[in-house]
Each structure stands twice: as structure tokens, then as C-alpha cells.
N, C-alpha and C positions, 0 to 999 in steps of 0.2 A: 822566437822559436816555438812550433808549435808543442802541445803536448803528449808527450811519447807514450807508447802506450805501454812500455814496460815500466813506466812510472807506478800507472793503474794496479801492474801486476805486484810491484814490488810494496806500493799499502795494503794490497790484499795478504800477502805472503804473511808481510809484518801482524797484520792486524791477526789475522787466522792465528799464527803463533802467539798470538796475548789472550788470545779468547780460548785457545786449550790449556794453555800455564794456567788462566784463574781458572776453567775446570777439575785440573788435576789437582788447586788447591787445597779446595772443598773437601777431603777428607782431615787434611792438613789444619786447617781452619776449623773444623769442627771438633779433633781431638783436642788444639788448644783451648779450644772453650772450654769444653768438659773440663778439663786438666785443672782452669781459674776459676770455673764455678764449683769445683766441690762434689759430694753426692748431692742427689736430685733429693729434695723436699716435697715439691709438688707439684705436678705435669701440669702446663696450659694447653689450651688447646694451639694448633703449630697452625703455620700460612697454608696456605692452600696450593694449587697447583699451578698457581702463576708462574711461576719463576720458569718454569719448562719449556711455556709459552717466549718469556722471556730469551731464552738459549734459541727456540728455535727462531725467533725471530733478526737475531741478530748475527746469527749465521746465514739466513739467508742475505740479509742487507752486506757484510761481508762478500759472500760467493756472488751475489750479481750486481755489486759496485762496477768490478773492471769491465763489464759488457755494456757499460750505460759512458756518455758522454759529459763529464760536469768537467767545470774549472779544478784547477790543483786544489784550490782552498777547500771548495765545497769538498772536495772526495777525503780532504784530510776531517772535516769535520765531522763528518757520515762516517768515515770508519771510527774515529775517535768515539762517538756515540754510539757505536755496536760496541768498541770494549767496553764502556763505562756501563753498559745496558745489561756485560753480562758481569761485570763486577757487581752491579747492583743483585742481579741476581743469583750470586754467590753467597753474597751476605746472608740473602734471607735462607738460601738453602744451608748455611751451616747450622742453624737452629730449627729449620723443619722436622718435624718427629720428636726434635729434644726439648721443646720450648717448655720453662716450667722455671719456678723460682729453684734454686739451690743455696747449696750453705752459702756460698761467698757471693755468690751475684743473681741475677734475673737472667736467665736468657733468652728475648723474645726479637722473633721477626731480625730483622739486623743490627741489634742491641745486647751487647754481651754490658749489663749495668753493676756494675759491683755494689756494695751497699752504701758504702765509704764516700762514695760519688753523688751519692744521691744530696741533692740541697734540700728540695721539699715536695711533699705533696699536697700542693696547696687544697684540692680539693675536699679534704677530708676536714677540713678547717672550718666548713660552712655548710658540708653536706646534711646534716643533720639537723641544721636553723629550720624550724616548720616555714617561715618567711621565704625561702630560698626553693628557687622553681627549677625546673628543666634541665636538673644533677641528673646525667646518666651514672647509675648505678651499677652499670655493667663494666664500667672502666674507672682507669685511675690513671690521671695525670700526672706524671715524674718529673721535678725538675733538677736534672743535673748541676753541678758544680760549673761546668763549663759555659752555663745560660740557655744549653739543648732542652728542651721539651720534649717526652716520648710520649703518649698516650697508650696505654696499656688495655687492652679491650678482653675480658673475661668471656667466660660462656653464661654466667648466671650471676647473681644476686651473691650466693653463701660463697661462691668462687673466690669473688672480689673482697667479701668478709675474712675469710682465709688468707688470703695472699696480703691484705693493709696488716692482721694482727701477724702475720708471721714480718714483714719488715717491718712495722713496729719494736716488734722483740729483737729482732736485731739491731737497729736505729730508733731507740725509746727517744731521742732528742727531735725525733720529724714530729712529734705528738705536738698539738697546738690546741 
């Protein structure tokens, strides 16, 4: 049986309605961060305007899915990777504008990190050996509890100085 084309229409319909539910998230998703992180201690600088790019891009691949010809699987995967493209891009848009550490957690980029989570920062462990080469000092690698890795990227030098001694103060046991 060949393939019908109100098939086409019916992952598009689907998919359309997944990619407005996670936009109308996004305020949803952004009050509960604030809500777990606390008042703001100290602004980061926030993602850029990717994520816009993001939305628009996967509206389009959504809208002119059904006018183009692929197998059932491929269209289910193409649409599947326009949601998850705008999911991705939800995330980071709930921390744009607000990115900055707070009392209870970090909020950066698609990382809502609480402190409690955090395992270690290994890099602070070796950054100040004179022996030891090619430490950017504009970031600070996090490693969570759950074995994730975030890489934290400051705007300067006294930034990243700020943001180690205030999660220090909160997590004196990451100090090594």
C-alpha cells in the first residue's frame, strides 16, 4: 500500500502541536527555575540568539515535511528532530536573560545545577600548579553527581574568580 498522504499531514498536524506546547512551556519552565534557584546572587552573561534560529528552523522543516516525498520512517524521524530541536531550544531559552548563579543553584544555558549536585570541580584542583598549561580561566568545568559534565564559560577572569569562591561558600567540601 502506497503511502497516503494524509499520513504526511497527520505528523505534521502532530508534530506542529509538540512544537507549540514546548513554546508555550517556556515561561512555565522559566518561573520554575527561578522558583528552585532562589534570589539571583550574580548575573552571567545568557546564550545568544541562537535558539530563535533554532524555532525558526524547525518550523520550517515541520511546514514543508508534507509537500516533499520520503519513506514513513524518514518523515517520522525528520519530524521527531524538529521537536527535539525545539525542545533543545526551550531549554536554553528558559535561562536566557536570567543566567547567573543564585542561592540554591546555577542557572546557565540548559542547566538548572543546584549545589547539592555538584560532585566536583575538578579544574580548580590544578589550575594554579605554575607546571600546568592551557587552563582556560574564563570557564570552569562542573561535574555533577550523575557523571554529566557542564562547562561553565564566564565573560572574564574576576567573573570566574566570583562565581568558584561564591560555590565554594556554598560547597566548602568541592575545595581540594
Amino acid at each position: 500500500m502506497p503511502f497516503d498522504l494524509n499520513e504526511k499531514y497527520i505528523g505534521a498536524v502532530i508534530s506542529g502541536l509538540l512544537y507549540i506546547a514546548i513554546l508555550v512551556s517556556i515561561p512555565f519552565r522559566r518561573r520554575s527555575a527561578l522558583k528552585t534557584a532562589g534570589n539571583l546572587v550574580m548575573k552571567l552573561s545568557s546564550a545568544s540568539y541562537r535558539m530563535f534560529g533554532i524555532y525558526i528552523l524547525c518550523a520550517a522543516i515541520i511546514a514543508a515535511l508534507p509537500s516533499r516525498q520520503f519513506a514513513p520512517y524518514i518523515l517520522v524521524i525528520l519530524y521527531a528532530t524538529a521537536v527535539i530541536g525545539t525542545e533543545i531550544g526551550a531549554r536554553e531559552t528558559r535561562s536566557w536573560k536570567i543566567a547567573g548563579l543564585y542561592e540554591n543553584a546555577i542557572l546557565w544555558g540548559m542547566y538548572l545545577i543546584r549545589y547539592e549536585d555538584i560532585y566536583a570541580l575538578p579544574t580548580i584542583s590544578y589550575e594554579d600548579d605554575p607546571e600546568t598549561v592551557g587552563v582556560d580561566f574564563n570557564s570552569l568545568q562542573v561535574i555533577l553527581n550523575n557523571n554529566k559534565e557542564v562547562q561553565l564559560v564566564f565573560a572574564d577572569r574576576e567573573q570566574r574568580k566570583q562565581a568558584v569562591d561564591f560555590i565554594l561558600g556554598k560547597r566548602p567540601d568541592l575545595k581540594k
